[in-house]
Steps between C-alpha positions, in 0.01 A plus 500: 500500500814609719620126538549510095653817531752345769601246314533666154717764729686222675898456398578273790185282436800242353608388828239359634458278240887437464453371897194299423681343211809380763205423754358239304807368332623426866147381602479249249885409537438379832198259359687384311756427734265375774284253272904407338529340848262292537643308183811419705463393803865398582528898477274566763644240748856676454375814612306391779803240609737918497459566870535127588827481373847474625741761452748445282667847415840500600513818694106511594498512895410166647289394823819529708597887340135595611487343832770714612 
């Protein structure tokens, strides 16, 4: 009986479901994006190559800047 009368009282009962909403929009965004990735492969390999790479920024400190 008084949790009916909460939420029949309840104004700010909208947020909660407003934050769900964005919760699971985001949630299955990120399926998406994950299962999206296995399709390409050459994808994957760039980003795991990232930390491998040279640097190639002009301006980025080299191995000589930080050895200093």
């Amino acid at each position: 009986m008084m949790f009916s009368e909460f939420l029949s009282q309840g104004d700010l009962l909208a947020w909660p479901l407003l934050a769900l909403a964005i919760f699971f929009t985001v949630f299955v965004g990120v399926l998406i994006q994950v299962f999206a990735g296995w399709r390409r492969p050459n994808a994957l390999t760039e980003v795991t190559n990232l930390p491998l790479a040279g640097d190639d920024v002009a301006g980025s400190p080299g191995a000589e800047d930080l050895a200093r």
